[in-house]
C-alpha positions as CSV (number, residue, x, y, z in Angstrom):
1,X,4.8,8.4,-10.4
2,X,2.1,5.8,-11.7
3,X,-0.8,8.5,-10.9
4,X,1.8,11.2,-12.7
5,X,1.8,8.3,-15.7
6,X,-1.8,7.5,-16.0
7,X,-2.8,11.0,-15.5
8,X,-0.4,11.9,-18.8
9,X,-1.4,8.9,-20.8
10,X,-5.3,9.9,-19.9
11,X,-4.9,13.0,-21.5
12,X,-2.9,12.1,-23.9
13,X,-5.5,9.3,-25.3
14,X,-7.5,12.6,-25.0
15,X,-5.7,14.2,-27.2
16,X,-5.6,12.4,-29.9
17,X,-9.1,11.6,-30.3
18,X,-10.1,15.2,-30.0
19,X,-7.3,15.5,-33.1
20,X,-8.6,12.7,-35.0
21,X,-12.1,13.8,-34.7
22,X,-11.2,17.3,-36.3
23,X,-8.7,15.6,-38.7
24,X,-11.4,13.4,-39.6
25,X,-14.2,16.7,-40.4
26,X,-11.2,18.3,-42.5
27,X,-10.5,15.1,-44.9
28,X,-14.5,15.4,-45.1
29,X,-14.2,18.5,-45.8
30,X,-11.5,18.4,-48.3
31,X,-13.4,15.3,-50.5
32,X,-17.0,16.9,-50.4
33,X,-14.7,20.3,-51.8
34,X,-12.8,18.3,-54.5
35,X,-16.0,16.6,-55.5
36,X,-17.5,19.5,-56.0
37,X,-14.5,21.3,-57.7
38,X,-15.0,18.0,-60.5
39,X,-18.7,17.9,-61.1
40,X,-17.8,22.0,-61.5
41,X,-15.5,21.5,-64.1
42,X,-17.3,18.9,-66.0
43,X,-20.0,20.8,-65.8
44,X,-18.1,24.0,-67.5
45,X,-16.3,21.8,-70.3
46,X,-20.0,19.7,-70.9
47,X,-22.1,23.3,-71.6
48,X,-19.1,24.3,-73.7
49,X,-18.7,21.5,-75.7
50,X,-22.6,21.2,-75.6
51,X,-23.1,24.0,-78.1
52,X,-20.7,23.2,-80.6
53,X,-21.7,19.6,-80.6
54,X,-25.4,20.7,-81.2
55,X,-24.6,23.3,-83.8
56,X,-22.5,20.5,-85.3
57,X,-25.0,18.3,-85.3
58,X,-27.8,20.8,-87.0
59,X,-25.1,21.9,-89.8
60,X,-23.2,18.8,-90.9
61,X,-25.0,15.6,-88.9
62,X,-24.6,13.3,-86.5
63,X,-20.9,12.0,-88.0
64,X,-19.6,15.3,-87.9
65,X,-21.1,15.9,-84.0
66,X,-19.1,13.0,-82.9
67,X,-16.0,13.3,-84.8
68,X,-16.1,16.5,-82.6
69,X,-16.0,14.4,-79.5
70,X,-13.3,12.8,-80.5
71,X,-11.2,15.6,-81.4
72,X,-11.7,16.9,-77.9
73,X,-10.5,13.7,-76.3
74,X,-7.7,14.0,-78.2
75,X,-6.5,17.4,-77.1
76,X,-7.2,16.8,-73.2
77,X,-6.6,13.3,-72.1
78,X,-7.5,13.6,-68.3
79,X,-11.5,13.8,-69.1
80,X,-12.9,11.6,-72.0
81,X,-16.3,12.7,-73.1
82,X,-18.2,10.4,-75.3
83,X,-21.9,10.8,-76.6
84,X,-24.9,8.7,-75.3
85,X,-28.5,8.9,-76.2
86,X,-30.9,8.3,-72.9
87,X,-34.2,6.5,-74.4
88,X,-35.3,5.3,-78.0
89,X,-31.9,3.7,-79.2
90,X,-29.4,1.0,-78.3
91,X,-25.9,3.0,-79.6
92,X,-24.1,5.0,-77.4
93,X,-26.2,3.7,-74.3
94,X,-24.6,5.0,-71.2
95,X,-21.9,3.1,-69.2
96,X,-23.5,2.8,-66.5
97,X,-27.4,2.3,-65.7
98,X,-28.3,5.4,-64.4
99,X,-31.1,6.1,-61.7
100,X,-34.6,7.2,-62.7
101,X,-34.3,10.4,-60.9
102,X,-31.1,11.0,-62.7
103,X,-32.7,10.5,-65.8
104,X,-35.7,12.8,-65.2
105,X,-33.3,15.7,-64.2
106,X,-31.4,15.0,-68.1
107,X,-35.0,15.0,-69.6
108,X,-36.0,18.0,-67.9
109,X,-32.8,19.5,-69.2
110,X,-30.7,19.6,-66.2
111,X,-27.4,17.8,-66.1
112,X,-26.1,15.3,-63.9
113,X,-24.0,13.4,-62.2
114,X,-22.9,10.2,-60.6
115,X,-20.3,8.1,-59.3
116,X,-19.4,4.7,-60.3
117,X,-17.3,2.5,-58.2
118,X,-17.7,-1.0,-59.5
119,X,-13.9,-0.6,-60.4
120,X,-11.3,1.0,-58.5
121,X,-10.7,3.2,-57.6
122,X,-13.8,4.6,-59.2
123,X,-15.4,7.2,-62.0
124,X,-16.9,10.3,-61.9
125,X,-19.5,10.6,-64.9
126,X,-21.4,13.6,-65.4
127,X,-24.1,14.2,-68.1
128,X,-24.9,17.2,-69.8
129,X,-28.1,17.2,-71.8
130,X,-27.9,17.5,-75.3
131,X,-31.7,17.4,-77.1
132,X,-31.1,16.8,-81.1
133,X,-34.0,16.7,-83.3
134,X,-36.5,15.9,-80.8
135,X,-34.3,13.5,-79.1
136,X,-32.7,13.2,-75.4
137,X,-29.2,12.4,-75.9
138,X,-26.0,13.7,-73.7
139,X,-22.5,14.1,-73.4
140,X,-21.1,11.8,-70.8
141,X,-17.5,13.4,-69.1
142,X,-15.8,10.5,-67.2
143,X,-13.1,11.1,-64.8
144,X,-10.9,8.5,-62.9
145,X,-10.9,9.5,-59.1
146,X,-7.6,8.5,-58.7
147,X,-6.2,11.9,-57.9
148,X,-9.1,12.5,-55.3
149,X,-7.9,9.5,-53.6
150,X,-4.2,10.0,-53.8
151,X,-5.1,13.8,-52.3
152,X,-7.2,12.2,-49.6
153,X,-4.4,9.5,-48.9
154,X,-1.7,12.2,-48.6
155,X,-4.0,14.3,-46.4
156,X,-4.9,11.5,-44.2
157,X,-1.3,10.6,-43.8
158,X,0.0,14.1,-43.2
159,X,-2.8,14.3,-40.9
160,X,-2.1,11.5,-38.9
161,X,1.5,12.1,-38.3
162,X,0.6,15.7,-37.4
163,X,-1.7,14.2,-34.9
164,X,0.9,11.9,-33.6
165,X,3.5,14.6,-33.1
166,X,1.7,17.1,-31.6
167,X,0.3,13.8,-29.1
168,X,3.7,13.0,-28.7
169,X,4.7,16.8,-27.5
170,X,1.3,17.1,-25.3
171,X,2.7,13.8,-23.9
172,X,6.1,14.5,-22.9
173,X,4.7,17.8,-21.3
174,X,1.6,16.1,-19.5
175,X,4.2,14.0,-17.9
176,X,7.0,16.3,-17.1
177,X,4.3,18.5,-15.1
178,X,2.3,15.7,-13.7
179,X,5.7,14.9,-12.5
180,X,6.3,17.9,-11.0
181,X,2.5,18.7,-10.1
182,X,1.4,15.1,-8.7
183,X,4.3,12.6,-9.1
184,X,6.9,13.9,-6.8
185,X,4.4,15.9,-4.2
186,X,2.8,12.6,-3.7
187,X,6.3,10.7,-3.6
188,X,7.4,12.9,-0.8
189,X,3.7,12.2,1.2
190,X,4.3,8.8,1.1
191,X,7.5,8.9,2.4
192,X,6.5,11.5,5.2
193,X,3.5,8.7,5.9
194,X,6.3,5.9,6.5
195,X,8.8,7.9,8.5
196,X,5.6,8.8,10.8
197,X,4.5,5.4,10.9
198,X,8.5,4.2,11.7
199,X,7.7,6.7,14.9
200,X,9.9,9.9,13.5
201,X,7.2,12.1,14.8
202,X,9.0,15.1,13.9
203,X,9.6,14.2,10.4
204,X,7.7,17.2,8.0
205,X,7.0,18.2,4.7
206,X,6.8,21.8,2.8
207,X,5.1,22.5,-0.7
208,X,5.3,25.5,-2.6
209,X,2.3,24.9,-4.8
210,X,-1.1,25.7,-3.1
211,X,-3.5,22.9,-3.8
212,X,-5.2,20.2,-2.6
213,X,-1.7,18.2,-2.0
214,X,-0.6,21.1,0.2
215,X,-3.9,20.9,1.9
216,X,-3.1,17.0,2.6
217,X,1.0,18.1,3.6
218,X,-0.4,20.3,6.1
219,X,-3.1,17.8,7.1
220,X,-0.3,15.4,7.9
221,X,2.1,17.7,9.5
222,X,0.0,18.5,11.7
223,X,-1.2,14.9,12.8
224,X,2.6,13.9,13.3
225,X,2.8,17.3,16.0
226,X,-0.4,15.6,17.4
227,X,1.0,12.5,17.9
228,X,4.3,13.7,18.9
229,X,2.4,15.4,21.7
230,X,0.3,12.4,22.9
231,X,3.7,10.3,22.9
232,X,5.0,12.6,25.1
233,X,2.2,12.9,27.1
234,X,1.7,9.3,27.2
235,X,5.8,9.0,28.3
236,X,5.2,11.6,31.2
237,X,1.7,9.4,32.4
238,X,3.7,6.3,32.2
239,X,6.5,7.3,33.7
240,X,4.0,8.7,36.7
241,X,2.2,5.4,37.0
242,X,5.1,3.3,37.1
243,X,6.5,5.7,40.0
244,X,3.4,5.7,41.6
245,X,3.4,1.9,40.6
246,X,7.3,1.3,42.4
247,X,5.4,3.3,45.5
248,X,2.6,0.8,45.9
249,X,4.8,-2.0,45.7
250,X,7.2,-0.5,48.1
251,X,3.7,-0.6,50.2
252,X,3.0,-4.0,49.4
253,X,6.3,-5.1,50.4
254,X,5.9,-3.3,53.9
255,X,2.2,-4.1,54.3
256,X,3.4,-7.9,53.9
257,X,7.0,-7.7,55.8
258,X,4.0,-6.7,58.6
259,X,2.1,-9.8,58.3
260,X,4.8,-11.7,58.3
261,X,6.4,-10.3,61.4
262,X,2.9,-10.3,62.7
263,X,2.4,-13.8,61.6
264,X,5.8,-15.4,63.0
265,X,5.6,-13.8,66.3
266,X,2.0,-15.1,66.9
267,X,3.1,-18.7,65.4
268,X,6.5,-18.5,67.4
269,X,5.1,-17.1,70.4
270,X,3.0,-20.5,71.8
271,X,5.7,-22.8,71.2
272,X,8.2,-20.2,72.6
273,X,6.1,-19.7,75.7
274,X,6.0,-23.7,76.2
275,X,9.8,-24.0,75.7
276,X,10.8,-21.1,78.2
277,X,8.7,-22.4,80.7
278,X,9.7,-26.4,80.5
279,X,13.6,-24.8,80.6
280,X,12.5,-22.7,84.0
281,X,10.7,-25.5,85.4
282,X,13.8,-28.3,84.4
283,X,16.5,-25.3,85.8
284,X,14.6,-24.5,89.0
285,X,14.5,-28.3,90.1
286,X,10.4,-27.8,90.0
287,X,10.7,-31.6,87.8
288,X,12.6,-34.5,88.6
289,X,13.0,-37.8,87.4
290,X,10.4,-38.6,84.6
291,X,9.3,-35.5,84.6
292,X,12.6,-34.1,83.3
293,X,12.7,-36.5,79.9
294,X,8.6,-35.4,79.8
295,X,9.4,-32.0,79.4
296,X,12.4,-32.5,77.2
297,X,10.6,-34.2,75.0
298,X,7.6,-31.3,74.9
299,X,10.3,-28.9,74.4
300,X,11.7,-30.9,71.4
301,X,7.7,-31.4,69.7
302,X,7.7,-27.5,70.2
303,X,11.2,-26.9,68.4
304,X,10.3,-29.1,66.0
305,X,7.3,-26.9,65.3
306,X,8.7,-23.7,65.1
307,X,11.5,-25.6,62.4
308,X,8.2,-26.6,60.2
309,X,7.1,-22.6,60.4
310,X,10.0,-21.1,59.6
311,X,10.8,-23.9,56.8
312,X,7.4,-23.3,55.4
313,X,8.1,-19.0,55.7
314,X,11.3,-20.0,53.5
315,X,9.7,-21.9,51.3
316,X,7.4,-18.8,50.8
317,X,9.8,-16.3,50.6
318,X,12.6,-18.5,48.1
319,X,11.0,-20.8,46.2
320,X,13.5,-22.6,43.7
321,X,12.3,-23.2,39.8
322,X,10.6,-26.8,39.9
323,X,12.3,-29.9,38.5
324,X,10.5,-31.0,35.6
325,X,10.2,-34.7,35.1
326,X,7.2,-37.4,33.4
327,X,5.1,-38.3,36.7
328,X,2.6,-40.6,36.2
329,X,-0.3,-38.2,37.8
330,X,-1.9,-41.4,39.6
331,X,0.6,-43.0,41.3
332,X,1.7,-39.5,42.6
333,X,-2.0,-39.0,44.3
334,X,-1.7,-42.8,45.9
335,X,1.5,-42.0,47.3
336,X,0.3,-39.0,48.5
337,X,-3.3,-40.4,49.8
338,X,-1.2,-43.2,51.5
339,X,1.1,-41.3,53.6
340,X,-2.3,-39.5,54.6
341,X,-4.5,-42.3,55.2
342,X,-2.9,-42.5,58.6
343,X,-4.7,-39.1,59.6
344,X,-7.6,-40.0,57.5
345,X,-8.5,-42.5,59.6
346,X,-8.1,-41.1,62.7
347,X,-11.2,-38.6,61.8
348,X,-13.0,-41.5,59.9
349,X,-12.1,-39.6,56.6
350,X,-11.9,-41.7,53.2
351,X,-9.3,-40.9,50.9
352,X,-10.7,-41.6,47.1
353,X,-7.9,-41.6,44.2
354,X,-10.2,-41.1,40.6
355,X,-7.4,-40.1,39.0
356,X,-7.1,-41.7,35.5
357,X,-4.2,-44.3,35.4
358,X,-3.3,-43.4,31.8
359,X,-2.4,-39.5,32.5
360,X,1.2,-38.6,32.9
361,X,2.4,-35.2,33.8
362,X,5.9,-33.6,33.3
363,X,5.7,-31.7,36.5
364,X,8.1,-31.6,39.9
365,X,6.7,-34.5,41.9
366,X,8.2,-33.0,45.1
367,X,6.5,-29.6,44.8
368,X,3.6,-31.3,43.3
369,X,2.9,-33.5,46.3
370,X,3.7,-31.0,48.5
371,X,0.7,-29.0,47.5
372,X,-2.2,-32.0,47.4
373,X,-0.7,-32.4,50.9
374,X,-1.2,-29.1,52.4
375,X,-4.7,-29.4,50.0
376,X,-6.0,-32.5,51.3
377,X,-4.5,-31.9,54.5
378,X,-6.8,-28.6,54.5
379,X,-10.0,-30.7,53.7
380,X,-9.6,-33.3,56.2
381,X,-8.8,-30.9,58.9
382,X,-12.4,-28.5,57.8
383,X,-14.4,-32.1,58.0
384,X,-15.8,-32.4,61.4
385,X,-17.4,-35.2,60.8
386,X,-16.7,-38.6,58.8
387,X,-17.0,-38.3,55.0
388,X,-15.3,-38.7,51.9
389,X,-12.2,-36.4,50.4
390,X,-12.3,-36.8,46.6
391,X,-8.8,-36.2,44.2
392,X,-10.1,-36.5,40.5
393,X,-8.2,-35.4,37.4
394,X,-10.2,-34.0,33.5
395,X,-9.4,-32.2,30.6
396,X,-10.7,-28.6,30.8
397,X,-11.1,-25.8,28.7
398,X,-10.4,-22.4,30.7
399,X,-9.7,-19.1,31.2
400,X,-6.7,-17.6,33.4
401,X,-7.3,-15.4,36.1
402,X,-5.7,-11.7,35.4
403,X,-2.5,-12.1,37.3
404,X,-2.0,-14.7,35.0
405,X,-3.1,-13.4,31.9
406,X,-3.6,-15.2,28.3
407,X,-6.4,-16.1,26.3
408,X,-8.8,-18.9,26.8
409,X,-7.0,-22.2,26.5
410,X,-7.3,-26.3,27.2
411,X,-5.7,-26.8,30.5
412,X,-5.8,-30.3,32.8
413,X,-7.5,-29.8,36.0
414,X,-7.2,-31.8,39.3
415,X,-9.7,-31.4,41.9
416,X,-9.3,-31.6,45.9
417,X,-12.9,-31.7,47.0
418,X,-14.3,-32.3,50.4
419,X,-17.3,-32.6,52.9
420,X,-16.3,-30.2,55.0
421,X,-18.1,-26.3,56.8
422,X,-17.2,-24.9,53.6
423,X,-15.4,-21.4,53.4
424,X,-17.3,-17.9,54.1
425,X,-17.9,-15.2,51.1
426,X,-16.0,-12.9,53.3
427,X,-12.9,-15.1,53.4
428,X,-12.4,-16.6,50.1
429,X,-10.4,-13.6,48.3
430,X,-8.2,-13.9,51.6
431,X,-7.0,-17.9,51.6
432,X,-4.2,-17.2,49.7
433,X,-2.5,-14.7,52.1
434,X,0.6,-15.6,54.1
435,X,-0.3,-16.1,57.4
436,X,-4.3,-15.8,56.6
437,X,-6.4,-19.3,58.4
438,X,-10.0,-20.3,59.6
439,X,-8.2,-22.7,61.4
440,X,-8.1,-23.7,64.9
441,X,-5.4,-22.7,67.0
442,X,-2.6,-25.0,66.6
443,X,-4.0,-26.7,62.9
444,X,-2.3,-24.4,61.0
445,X,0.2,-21.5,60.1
446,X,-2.1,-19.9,57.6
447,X,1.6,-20.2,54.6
448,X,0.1,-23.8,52.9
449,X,-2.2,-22.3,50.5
450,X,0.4,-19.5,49.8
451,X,3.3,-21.7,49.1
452,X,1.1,-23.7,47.3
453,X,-0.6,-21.3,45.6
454,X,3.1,-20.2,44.3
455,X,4.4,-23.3,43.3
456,X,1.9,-23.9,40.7
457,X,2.6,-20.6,39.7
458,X,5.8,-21.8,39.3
459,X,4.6,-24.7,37.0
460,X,2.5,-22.1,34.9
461,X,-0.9,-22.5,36.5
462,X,-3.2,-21.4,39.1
463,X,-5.2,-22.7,41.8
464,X,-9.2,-22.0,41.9
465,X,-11.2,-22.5,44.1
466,X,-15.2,-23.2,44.7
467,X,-17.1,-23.5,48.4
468,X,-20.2,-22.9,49.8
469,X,-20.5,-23.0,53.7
470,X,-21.6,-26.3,54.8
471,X,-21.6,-28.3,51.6
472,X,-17.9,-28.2,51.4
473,X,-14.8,-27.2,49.4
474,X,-13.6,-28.0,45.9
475,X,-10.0,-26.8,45.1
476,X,-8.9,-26.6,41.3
477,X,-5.8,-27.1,40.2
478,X,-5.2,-26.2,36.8
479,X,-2.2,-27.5,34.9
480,X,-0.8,-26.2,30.7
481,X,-2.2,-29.4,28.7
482,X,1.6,-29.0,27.4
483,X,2.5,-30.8,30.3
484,X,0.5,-34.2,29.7
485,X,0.6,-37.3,27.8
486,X,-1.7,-40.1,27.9
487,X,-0.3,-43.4,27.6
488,X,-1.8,-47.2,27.4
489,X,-3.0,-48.1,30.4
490,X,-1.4,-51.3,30.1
């Protein structure tokens, strides 16, 4: 409607000043025709009065000449004509000083005339030559202009409200079919525009009128069948990759049921072996006395083992939701290097807390230690030789893996690193498997790194990690900023 409007008013404003413009040539017109139509008729009465003025003049003298003049104001009282001599004499000069061309025209004997507007609303005089006895005299006809001016106001008013009419007309019919032409076709594209973009695909428009609108109707039209048919296409892919999606995962789930079978009956099978053949050797009589309690208690290390893998295959397969609660990050790595140092010490390890004592976390402290102890427990086990096994804490600004997901962020980072062989190219995209180990036989199940890896997960991070074969290992744990304060260290 606004286009229909401007549209209208546009050539409206059009209108109008094509109307004044020829308006404004007619009232031209019509003063240039009235002038003329005076100095005409002042022209005719001047040569008519002329002769009998000079005859006068000749017969009975100058007296009688103007007493003539006068006579003739009397009887008309719309023109007054009065005498004026043009050179030699200071009577009857003219009313108004007239140009020297003028005056060489009445000298030459050719009558004038001229226009005097010092008062409104200005006098038409015209001068018809008169020669008497070797003088230049004239008759002067004055004429008020008020009629010319009361004909040019009436004109200019009629004009003007004829103008203003007919604007008024072209107007109301400008808008009515820019309305109909622009206005409501372009209503009915917008609308069509924000049903498509609401995602009514099939929403369409007809127009009877064939122009450029149409042209855009049909443009649109057929974009919305365009995207109605990549929506559905898009709907049939999806709903192909999510099947084919539910298939691979159904494979996943096998693949890892596999290794976990595979897994339990390899990490079961040692211990199981040692148990079956204490029982055989305790029921056959094969042991007595000391030996009996010896193999009793080998038979209770070896239950005791197969417990810790089949707690730690739990714990992989039903992790609960971690307990949130403020842990100063700190104290939890010197409880946790303590209950180590034990170990430590027997492979002439050094456990090193850098840890800064003003970080707190709001983390699960059980699942939290749980996982620098299957870390730390990882590096002292790859150090074959004394060295140092380093737990440090920083502010860093990172970048979630894709399983993850999210933008680049600031995240707190605590770092296992140790002196250890180092990991293998080959084996790093493996470590986080269930079941997957470098280890020795008998130094691990190959599940710490996974339930680890999952219960930081569970806290909203992920665990990185950096190695290069015999300079060691450097585990990253990374940590939502969300999650710490700092507070005085004192």
């Amino acid at each position: 409607m606004k286009l229909a409007r401007k549209i209208s008013l546009a050539l409206a404003l059009l209108a109008i000043a094509v109307l004044a413009g020829m308006e404004s040539l007619e009232v031209r017109r019509e003063l240039a025709h009235s002038s003329a139509d005076m100095r005409h008729n002042h022209r005719l009465m001047g040569h008519t009065i002329a002769g009998s003025i000079s005859k006068a003049w000749q017969q009975a003298g100058e007296t009688e000449a103007l007493a003539l003049l006068e006579q003739a104001n009397r009887v008309q009282g719309q023109v007054r004509l009065r005498w004026v001599w043009l050179e030699g004499s200071l009577e009857h000069p003219p009313r108004v000083p007239l140009p020297a061309p003028v005056l060489d025209r009445l000298r030459a004997g050719l009558d004038d005339a001229v226009t005097d507007l010092d008062e409104p609303p200005g006098t038409l005089r015209s001068y018809i030559p008169v020669p008497v006895n070797g003088r230049a005299g004239a008759i002067e006809l004055s004429e008020p202009l008020v009629e010319a001016q009361r004909h040019v106001r009436n004109t200019v008013i009629g004009t003007t409200i004829a103008t203003l009419a007919i604007a008024g007309a072209f107007l109301l019919v400008a808008m009515a079919m820019g309305n109909r032409l622009v206005g409501r076709p372009i209503d009915q594209l917008v609308q069509l525009a924000r049903r498509i973009g609401e995602g009514q695909l099939d929403a369409r428009v007809q127009f009877r009128q064939r122009d450029e609108l149409a042209t855009l109707a049909a443009a649109m039209n057929q974009m919305g069948e365009m995207l109605q048919h990549a929506r559905e296409t898009l709907a049939a892919e999806t709903a192909a990759r999510l099947n084919t999606l539910e298939h691979l995962r159904h494979a996943d789930r096998l693949t890892t049921v596999g290794k976990l079978a595979s897994g339990v009956a390899h990490e079961l099978g040692t211990p199981l072996n040692v148990v079956l053949g204490r029982a055989k050797m305790i029921s056959s009589g094969e042991v007595v006395g000391e030996e009996v309690g010896e193999c009793a208690r080998i038979i209770s290390q070896q239950a005791e083992h197969m417990t810790r893998i089949i707690r730690q295959l739990l714990d992989f397969a039903r992790r609960r939701e971690p307990q949130r609660t403020p842990e100063p990050l700190a104290q939890l790595v010197a409880r946790t290097l303590s209950m180590l140092r034990p170990i430590a010490h027997k492979r002439e390890v050094a456990l090193v807390n850098e840890v800064p004592e003003a970080l707190t976390l709001e983390v699960d402290a059980g699942q939290l230690q749980q996982v620098l102890t299957n870390l730390v427990m990882n590096g002292l086990q790859a150090m074959k030789k004394p060295g140092t096994v380093r737990v440090s804490a920083e502010p860093a600004r990172a970048t979630p893996p894709a399983d993850i997901g999210g933008p680049e962020a600031d995240w707190l980072r605590l770092d296992v690193r140790d002196e250890g062989e180092g990991i293998s190219a080959e084996h790093l995209p493996h470590i986080f498997e269930p079941f997957f180990t470098t280890k020795d036989v008998g130094e691990g199940s190959g599940l710490g790194l996974s339930v680890s890896h999952g219960l930081i997960q569970d806290h909203g991070g992920w665990i990185s990690v950096r190695s290069e074969p015999g300079r060691g290992s450097c585990f990253s744990i990374y940590l939502p900023r969300g999650d710490t304060t700092c507070q005085d260290a004192s």
